[in-house]
Jmol script that loads the backbone (N, CA, C; Angstrom):
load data "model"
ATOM      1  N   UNK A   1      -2.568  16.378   2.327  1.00  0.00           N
ATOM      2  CA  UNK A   1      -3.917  16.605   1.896  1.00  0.00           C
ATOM      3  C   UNK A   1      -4.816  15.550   2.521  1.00  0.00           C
ATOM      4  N   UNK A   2      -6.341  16.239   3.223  1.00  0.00           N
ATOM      5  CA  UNK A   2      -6.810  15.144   3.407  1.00  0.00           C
ATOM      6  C   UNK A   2      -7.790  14.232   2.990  1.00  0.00           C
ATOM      7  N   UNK A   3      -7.888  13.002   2.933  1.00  0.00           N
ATOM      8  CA  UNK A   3      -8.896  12.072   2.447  1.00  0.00           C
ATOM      9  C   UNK A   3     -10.377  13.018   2.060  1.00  0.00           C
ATOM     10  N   UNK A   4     -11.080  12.607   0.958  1.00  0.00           N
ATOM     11  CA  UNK A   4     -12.285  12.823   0.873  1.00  0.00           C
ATOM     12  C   UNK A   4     -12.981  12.111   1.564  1.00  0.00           C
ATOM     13  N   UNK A   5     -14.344  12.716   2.489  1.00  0.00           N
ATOM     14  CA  UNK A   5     -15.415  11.677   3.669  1.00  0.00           C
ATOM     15  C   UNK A   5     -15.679  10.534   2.685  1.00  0.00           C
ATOM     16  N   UNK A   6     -16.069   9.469   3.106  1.00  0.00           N
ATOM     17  CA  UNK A   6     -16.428   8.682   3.101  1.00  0.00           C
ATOM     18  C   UNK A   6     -18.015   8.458   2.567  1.00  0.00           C
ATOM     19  N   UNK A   7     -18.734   9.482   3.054  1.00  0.00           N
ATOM     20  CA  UNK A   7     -19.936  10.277   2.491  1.00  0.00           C
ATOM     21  C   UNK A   7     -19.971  10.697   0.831  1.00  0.00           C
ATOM     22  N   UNK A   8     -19.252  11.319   0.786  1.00  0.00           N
ATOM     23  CA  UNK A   8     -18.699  11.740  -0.565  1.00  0.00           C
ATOM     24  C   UNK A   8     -18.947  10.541  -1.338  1.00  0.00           C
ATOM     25  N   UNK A   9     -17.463   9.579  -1.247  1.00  0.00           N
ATOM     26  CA  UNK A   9     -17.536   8.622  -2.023  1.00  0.00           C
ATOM     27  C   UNK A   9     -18.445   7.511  -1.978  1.00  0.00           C
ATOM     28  N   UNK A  10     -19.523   7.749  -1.065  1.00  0.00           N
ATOM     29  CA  UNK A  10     -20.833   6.684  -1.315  1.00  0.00           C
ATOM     30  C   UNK A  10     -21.573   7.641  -2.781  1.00  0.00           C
ATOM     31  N   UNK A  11     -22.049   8.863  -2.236  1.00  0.00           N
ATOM     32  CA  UNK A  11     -22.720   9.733  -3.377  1.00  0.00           C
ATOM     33  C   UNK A  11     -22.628   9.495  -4.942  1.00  0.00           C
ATOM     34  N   UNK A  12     -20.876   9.704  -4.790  1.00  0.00           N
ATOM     35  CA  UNK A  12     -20.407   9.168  -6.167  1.00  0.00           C
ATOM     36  C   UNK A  12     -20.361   8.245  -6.693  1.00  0.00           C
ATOM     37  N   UNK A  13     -20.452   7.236  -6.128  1.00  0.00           N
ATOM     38  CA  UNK A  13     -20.412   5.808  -6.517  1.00  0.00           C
ATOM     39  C   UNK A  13     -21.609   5.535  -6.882  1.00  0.00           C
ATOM     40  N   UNK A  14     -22.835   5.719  -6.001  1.00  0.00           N
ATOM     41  CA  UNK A  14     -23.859   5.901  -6.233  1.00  0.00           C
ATOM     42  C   UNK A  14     -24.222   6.066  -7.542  1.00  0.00           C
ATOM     43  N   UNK A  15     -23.910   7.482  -7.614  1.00  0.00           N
ATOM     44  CA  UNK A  15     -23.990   8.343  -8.908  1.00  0.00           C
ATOM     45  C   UNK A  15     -23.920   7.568  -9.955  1.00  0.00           C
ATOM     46  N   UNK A  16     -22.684   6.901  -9.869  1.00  0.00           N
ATOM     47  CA  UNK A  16     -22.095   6.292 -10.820  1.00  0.00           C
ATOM     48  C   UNK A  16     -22.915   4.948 -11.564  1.00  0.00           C
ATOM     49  N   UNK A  17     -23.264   4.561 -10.179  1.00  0.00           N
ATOM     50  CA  UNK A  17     -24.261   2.739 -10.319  1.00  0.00           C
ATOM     51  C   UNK A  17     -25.336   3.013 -10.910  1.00  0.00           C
ATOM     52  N   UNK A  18     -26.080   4.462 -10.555  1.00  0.00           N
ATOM     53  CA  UNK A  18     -27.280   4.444 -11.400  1.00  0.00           C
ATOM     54  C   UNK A  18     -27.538   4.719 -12.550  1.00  0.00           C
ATOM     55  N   UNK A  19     -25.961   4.786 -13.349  1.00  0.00           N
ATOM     56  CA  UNK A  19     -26.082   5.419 -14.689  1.00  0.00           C
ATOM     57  C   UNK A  19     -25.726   6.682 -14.771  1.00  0.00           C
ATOM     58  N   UNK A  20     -25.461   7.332 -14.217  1.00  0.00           N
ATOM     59  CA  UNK A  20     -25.537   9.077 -14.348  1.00  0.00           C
ATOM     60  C   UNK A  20     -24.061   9.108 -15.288  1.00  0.00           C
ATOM     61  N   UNK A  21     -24.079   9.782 -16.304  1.00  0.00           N
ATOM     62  CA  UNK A  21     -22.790  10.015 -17.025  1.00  0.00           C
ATOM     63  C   UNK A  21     -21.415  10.728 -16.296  1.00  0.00           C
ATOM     64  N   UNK A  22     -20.249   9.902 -16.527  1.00  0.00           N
ATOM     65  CA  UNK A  22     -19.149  10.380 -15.776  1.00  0.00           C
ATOM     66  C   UNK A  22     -18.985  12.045 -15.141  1.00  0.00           C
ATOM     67  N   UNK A  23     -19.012  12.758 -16.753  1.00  0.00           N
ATOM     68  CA  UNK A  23     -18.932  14.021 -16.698  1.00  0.00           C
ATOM     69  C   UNK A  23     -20.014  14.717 -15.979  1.00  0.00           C
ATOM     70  N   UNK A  24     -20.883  14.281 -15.783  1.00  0.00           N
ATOM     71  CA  UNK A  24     -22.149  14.638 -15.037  1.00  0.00           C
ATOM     72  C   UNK A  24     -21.666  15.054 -13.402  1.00  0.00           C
ATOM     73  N   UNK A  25     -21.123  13.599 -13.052  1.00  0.00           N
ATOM     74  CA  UNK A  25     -20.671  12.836 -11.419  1.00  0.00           C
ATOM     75  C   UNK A  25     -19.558  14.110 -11.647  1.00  0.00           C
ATOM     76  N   UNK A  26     -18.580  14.176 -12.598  1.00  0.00           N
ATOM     77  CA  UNK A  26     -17.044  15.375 -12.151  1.00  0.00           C
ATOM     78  C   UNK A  26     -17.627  16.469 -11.733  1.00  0.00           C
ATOM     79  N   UNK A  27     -18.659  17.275 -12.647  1.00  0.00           N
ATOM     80  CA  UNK A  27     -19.462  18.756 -12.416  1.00  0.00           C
ATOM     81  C   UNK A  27     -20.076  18.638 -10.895  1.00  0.00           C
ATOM     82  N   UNK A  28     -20.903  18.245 -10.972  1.00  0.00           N
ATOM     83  CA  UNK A  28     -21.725  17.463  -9.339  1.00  0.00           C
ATOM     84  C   UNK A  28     -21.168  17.770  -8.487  1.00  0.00           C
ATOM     85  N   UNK A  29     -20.023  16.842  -8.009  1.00  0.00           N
ATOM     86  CA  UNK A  29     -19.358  16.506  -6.977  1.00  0.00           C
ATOM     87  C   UNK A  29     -17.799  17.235  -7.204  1.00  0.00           C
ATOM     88  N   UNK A  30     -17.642  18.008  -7.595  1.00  0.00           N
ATOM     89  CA  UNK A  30     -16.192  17.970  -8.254  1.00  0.00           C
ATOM     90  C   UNK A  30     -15.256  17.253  -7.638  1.00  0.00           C
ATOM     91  N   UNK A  31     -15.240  16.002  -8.422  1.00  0.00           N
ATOM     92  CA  UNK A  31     -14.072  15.228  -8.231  1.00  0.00           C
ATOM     93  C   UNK A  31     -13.531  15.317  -9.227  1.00  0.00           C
ATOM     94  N   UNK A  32     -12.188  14.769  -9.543  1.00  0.00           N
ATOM     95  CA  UNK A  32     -11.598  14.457 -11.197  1.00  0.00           C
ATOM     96  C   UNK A  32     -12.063  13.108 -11.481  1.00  0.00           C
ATOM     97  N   UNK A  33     -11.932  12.785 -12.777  1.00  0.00           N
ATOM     98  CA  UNK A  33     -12.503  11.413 -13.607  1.00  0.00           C
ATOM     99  C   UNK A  33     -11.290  10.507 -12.920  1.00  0.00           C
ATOM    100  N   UNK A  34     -10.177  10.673 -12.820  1.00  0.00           N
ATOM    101  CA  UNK A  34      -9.409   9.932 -12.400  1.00  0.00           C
ATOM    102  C   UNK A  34      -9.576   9.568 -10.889  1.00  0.00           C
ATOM    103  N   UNK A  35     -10.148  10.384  -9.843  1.00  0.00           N
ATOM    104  CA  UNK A  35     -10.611   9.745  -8.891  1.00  0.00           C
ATOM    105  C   UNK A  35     -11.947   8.950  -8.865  1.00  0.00           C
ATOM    106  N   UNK A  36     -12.856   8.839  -9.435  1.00  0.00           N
ATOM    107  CA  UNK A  36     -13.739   8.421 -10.111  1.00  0.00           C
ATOM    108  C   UNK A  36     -13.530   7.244 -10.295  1.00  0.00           C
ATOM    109  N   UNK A  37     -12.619   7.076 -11.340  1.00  0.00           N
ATOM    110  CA  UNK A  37     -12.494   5.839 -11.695  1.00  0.00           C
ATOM    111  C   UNK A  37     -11.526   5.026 -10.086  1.00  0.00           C
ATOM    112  N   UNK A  38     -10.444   5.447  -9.549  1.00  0.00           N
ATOM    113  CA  UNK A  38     -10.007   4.988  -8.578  1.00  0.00           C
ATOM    114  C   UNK A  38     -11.110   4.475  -7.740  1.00  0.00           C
ATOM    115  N   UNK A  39     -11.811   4.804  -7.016  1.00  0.00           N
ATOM    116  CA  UNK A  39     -13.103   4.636  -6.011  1.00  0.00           C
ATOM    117  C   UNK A  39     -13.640   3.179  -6.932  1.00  0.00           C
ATOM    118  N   UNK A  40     -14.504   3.370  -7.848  1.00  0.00           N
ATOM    119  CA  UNK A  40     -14.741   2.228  -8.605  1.00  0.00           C
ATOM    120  C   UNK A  40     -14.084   1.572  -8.458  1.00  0.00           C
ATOM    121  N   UNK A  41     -12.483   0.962  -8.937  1.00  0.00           N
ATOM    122  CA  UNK A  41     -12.003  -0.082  -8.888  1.00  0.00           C
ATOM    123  C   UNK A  41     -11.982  -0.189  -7.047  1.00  0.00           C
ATOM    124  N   UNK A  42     -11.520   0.555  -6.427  1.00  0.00           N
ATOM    125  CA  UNK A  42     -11.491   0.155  -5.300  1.00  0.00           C
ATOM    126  C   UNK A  42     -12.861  -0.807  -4.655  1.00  0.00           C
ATOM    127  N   UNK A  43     -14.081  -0.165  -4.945  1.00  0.00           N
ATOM    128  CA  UNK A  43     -15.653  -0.845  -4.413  1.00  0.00           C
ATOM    129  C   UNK A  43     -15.138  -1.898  -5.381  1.00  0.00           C
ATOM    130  N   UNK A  44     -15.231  -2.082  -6.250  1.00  0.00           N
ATOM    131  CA  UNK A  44     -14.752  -3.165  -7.012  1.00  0.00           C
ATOM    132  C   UNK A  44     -14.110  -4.581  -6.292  1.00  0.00           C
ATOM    133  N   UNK A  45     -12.866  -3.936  -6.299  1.00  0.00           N
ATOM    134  CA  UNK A  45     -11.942  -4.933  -5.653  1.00  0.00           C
ATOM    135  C   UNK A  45     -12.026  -5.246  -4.145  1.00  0.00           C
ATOM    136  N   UNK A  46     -12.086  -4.348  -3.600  1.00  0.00           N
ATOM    137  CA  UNK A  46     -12.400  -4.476  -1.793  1.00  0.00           C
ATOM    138  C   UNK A  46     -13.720  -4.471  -1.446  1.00  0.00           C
ATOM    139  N   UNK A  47     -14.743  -3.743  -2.143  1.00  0.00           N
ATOM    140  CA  UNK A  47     -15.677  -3.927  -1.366  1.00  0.00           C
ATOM    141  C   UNK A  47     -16.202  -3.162  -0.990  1.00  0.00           C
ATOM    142  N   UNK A  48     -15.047  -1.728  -0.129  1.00  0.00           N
ATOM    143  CA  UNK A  48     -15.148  -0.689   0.854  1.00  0.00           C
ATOM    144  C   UNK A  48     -14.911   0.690   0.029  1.00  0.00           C
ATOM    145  N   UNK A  49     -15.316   1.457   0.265  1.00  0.00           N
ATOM    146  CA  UNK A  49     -14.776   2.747  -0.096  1.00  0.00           C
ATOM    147  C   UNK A  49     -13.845   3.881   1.231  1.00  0.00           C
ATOM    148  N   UNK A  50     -13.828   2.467   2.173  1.00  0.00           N
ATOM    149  CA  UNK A  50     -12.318   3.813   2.724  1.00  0.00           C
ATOM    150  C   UNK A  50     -11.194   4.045   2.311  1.00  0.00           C
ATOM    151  N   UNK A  51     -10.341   5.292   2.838  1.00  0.00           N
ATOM    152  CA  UNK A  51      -9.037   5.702   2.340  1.00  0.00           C
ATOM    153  C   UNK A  51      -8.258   4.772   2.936  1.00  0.00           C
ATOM    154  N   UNK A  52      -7.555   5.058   2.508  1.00  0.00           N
ATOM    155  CA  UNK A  52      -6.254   3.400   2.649  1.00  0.00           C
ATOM    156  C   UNK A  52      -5.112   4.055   3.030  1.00  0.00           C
ATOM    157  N   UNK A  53      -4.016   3.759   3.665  1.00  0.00           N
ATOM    158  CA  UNK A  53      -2.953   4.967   4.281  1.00  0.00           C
ATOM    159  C   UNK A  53      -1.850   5.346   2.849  1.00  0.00           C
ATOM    160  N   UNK A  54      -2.062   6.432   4.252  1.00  0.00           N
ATOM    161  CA  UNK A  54      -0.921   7.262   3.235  1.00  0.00           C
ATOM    162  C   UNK A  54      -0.053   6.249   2.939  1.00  0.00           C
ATOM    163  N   UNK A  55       0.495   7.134   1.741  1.00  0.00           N
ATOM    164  CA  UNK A  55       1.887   6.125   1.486  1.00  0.00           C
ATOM    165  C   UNK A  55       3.059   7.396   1.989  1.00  0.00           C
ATOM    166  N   UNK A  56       4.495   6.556   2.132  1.00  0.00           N
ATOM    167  CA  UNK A  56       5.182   7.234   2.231  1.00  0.00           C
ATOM    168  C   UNK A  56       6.522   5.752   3.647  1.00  0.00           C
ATOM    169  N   UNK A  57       7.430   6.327   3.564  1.00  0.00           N
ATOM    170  CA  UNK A  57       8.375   5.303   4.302  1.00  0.00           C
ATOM    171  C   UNK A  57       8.005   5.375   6.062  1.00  0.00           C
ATOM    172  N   UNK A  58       8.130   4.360   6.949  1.00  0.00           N
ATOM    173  CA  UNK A  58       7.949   4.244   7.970  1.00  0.00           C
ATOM    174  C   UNK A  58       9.414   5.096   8.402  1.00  0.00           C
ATOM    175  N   UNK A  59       9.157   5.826   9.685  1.00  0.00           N
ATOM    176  CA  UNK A  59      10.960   6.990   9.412  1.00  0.00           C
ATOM    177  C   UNK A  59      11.376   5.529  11.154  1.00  0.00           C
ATOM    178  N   UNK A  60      13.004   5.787  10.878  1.00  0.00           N
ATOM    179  CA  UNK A  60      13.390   4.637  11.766  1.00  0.00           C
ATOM    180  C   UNK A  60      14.114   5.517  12.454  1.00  0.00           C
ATOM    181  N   UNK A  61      14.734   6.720  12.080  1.00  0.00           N
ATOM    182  CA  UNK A  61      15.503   7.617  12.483  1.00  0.00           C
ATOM    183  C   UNK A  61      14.868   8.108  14.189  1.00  0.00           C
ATOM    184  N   UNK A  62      13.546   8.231  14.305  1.00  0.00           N
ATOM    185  CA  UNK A  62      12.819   8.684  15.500  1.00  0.00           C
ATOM    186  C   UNK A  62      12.246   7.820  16.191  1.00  0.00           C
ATOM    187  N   UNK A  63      12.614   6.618  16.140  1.00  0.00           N
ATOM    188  CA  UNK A  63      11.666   5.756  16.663  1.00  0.00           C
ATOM    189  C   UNK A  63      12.125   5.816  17.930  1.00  0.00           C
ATOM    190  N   UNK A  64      11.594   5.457  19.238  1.00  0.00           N
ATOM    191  CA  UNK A  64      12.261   5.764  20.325  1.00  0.00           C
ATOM    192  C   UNK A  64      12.378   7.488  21.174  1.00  0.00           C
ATOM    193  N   UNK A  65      12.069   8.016  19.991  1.00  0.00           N
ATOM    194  CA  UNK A  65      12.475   9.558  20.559  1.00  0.00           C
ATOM    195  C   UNK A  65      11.451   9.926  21.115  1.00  0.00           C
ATOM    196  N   UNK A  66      10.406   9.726  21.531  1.00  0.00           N
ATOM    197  CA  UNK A  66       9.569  10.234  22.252  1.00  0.00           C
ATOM    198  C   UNK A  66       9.109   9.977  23.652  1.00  0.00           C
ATOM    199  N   UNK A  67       9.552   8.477  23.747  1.00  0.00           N
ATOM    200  CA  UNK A  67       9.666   8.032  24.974  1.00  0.00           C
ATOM    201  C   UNK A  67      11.001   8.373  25.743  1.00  0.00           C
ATOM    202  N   UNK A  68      12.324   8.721  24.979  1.00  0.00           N
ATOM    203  CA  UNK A  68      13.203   9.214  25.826  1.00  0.00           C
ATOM    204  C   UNK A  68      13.531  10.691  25.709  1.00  0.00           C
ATOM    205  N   UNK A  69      12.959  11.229  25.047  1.00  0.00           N
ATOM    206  CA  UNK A  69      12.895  12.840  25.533  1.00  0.00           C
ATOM    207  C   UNK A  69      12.915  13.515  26.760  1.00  0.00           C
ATOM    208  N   UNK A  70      11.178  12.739  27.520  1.00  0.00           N
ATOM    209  CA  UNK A  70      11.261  13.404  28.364  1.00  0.00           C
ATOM    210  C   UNK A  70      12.343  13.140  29.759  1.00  0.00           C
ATOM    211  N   UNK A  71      12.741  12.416  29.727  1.00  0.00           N
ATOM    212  CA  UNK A  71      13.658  12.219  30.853  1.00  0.00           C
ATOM    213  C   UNK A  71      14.822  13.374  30.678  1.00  0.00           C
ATOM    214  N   UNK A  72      15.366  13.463  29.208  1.00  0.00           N
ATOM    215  CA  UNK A  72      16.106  13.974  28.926  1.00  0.00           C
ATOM    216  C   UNK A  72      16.294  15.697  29.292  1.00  0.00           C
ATOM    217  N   UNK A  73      14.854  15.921  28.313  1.00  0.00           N
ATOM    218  CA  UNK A  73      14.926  17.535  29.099  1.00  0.00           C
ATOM    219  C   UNK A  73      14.840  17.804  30.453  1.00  0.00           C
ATOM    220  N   UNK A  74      13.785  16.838  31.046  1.00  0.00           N
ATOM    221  CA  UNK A  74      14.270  16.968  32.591  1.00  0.00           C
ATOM    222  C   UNK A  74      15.251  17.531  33.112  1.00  0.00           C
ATOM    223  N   UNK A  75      16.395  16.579  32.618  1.00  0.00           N
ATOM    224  CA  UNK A  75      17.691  16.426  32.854  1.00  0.00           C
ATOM    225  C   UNK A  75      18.509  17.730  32.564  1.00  0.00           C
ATOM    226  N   UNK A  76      18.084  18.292  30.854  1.00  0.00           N
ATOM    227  CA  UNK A  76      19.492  19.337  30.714  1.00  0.00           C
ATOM    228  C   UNK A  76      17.665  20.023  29.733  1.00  0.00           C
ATOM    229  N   UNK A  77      17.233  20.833  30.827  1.00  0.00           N
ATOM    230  CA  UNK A  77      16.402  21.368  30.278  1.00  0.00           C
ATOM    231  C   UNK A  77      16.995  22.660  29.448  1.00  0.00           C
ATOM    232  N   UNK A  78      17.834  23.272  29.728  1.00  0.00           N
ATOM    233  CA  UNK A  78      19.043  24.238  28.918  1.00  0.00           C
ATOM    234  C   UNK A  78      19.650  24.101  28.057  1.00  0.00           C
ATOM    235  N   UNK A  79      19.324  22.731  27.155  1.00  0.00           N
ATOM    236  CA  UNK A  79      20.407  22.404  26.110  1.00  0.00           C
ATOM    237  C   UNK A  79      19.856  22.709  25.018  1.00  0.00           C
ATOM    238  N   UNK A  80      20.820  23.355  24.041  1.00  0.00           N
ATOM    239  CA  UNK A  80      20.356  24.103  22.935  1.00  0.00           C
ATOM    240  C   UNK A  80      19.524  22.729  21.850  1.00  0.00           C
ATOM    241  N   UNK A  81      18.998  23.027  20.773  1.00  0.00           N
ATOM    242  CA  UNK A  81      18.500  21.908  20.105  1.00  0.00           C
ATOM    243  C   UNK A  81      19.861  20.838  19.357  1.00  0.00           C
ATOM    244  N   UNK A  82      20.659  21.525  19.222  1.00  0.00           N
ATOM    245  CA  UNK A  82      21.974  20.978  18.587  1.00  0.00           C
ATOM    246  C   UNK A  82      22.398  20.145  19.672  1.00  0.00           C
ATOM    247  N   UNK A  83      22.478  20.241  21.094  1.00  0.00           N
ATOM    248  CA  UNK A  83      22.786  19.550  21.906  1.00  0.00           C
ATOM    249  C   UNK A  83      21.985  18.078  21.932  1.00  0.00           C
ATOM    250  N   UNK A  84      20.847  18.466  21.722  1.00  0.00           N
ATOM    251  CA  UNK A  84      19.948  17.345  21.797  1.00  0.00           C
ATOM    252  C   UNK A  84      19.902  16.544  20.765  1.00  0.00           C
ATOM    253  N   UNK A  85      20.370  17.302  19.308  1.00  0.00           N
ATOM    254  CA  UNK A  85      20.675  16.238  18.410  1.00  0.00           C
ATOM    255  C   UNK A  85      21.574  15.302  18.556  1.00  0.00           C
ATOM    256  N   UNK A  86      22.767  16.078  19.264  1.00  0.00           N
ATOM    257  CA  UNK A  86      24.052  15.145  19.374  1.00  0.00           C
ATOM    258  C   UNK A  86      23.785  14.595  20.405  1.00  0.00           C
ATOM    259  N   UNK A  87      22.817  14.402  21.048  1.00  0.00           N
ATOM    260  CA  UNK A  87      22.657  13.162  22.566  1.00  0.00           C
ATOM    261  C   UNK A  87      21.798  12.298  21.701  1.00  0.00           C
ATOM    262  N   UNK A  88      20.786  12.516  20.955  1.00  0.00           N
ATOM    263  CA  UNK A  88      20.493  11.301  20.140  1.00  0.00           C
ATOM    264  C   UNK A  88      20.991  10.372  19.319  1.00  0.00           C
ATOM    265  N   UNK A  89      22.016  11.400  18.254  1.00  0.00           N
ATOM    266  CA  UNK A  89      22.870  11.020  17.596  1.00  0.00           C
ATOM    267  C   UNK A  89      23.703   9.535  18.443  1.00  0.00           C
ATOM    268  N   UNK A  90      24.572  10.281  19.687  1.00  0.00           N
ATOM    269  CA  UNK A  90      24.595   9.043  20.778  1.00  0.00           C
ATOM    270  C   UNK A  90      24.285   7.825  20.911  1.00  0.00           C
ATOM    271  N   UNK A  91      23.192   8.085  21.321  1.00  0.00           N
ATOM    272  CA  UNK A  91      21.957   7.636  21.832  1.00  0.00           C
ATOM    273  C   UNK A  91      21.396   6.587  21.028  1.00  0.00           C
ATOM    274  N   UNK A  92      21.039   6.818  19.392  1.00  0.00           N
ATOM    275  CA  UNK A  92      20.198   6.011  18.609  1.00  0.00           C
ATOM    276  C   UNK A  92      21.003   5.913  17.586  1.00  0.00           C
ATOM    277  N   UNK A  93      22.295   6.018  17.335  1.00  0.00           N
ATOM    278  CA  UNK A  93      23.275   6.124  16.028  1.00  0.00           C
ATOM    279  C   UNK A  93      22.561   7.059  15.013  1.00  0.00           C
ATOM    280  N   UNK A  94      21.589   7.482  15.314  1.00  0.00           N
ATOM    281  CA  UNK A  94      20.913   8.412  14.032  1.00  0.00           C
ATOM    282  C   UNK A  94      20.648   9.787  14.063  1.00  0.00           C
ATOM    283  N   UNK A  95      20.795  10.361  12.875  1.00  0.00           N
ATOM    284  CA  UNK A  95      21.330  11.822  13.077  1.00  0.00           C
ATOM    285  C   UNK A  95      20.162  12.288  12.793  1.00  0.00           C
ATOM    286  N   UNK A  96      19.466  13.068  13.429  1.00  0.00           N
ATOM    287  CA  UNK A  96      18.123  13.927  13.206  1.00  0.00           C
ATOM    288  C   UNK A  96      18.487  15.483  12.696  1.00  0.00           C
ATOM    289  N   UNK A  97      17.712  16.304  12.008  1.00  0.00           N
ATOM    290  CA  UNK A  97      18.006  17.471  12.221  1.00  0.00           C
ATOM    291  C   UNK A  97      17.220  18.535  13.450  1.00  0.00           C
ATOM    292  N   UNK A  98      17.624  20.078  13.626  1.00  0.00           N
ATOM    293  CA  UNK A  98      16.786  20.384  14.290  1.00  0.00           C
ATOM    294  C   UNK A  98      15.833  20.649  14.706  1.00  0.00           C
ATOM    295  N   UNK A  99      15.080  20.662  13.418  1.00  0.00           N
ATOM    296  CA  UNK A  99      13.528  21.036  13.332  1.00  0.00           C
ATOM    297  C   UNK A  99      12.959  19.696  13.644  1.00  0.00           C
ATOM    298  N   UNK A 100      13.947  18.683  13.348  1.00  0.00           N
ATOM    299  CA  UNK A 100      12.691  17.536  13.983  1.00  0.00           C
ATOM    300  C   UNK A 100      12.925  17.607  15.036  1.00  0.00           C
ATOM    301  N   UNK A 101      13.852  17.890  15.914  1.00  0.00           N
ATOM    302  CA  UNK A 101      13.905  17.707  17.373  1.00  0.00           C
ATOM    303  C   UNK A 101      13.069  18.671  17.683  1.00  0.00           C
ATOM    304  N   UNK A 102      13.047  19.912  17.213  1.00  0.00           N
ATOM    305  CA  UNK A 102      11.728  20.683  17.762  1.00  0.00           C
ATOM    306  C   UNK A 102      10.111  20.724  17.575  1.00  0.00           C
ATOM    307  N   UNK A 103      10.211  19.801  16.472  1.00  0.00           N
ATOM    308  CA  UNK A 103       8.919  19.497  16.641  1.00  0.00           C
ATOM    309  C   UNK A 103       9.058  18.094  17.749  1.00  0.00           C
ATOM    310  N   UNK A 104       9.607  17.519  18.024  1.00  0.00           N
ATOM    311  CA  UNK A 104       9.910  16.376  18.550  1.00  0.00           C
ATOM    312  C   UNK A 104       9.059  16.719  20.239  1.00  0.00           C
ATOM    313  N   UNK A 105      10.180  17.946  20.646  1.00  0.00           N
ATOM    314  CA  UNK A 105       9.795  18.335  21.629  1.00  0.00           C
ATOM    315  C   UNK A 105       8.811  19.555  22.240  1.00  0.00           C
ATOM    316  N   UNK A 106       7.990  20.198  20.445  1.00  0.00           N
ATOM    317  CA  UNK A 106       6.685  21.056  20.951  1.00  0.00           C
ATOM    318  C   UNK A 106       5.406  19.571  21.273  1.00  0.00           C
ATOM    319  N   UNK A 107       5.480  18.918  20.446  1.00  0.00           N
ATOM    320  CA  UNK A 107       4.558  17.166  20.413  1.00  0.00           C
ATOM    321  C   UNK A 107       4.762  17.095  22.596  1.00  0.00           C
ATOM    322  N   UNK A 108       5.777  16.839  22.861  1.00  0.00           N
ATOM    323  CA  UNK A 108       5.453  17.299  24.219  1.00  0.00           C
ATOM    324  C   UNK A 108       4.994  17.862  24.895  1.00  0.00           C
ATOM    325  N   UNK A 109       4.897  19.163  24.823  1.00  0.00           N
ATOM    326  CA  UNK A 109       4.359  20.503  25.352  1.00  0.00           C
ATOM    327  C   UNK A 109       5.350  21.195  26.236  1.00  0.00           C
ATOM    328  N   UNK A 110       6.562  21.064  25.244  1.00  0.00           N
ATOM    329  CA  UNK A 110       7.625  21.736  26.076  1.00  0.00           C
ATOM    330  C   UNK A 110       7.861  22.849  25.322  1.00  0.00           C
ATOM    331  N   UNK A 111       7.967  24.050  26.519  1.00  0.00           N
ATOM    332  CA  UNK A 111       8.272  25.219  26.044  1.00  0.00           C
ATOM    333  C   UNK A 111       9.810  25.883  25.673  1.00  0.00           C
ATOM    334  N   UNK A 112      10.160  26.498  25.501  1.00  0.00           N
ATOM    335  CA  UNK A 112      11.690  27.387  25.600  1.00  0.00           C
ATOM    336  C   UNK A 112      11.807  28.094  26.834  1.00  0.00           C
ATOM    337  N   UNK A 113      10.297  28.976  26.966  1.00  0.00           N
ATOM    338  CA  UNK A 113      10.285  29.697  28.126  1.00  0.00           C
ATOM    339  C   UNK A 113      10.235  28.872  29.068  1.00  0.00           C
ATOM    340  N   UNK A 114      10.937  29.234  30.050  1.00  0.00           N
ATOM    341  CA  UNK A 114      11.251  28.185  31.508  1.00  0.00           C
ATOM    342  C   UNK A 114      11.033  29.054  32.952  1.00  0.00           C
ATOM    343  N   UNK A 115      10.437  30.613  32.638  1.00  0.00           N
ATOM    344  CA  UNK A 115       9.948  30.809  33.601  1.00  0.00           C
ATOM    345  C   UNK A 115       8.553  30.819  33.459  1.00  0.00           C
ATOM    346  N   UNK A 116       8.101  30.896  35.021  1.00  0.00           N
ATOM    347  CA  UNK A 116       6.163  31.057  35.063  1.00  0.00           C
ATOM    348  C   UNK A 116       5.668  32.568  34.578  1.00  0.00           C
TER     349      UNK A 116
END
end "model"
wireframe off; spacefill off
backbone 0.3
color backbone group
């Protein structure tokens, strides 16, 4: 999902500084009270009202895979995606599945079709 502008959360905040009643700012703008209040503490504490990153784990499993792809298909442009897992697997001790290798390698702009 993505961030609300930045625009937005001046409005509301706004909203908010000049008095306008919470429930007022939710109808308005439809935000929930609970983002509402988030934004506040945030101007609060930081200062800023930008989005702050996602959360979620840095993946270690792919790191590397994009810079050695392409040599790779070069190489065995015919190899099924399972092939390519198990050359990474190899390769980086880490086991990917296939859908990441295929998104791995549409992020390239590599096709299946291999004629013109």
């Amino acid at each position: 999902m993505k961030a609300y502008s930045e625009d937005l959360r001046e409005r509301v905040i706004g909203s908010v500084a000049r008095g306008v009643p919470r429930a007022d700012v939710v109808s308005t703008f439809a935000v929930s009270l609970a983002t509402i209040e988030r934004w506040v503490r945030r101007q609060r504490e930081t200062g800023s009202l930008t989005a702050g990153r996602a959360a979620g784990a840095v993946v270690v499993k792919t790191i590397g895979l994009q810079a050695a792809l392409p040599e790779r298909l070069a190489a065995h442009a015919d190899a099924t995606l399972a092939e390519h897992c198990a050359w990474w697997r190899e390769v980086s001790g880490h086991e990917i599945s296939t859908a990441t290798m295929s998104r791995a390698i549409t992020r390239l702009g590599w096709t299946r079709k291999k004629r013109p």
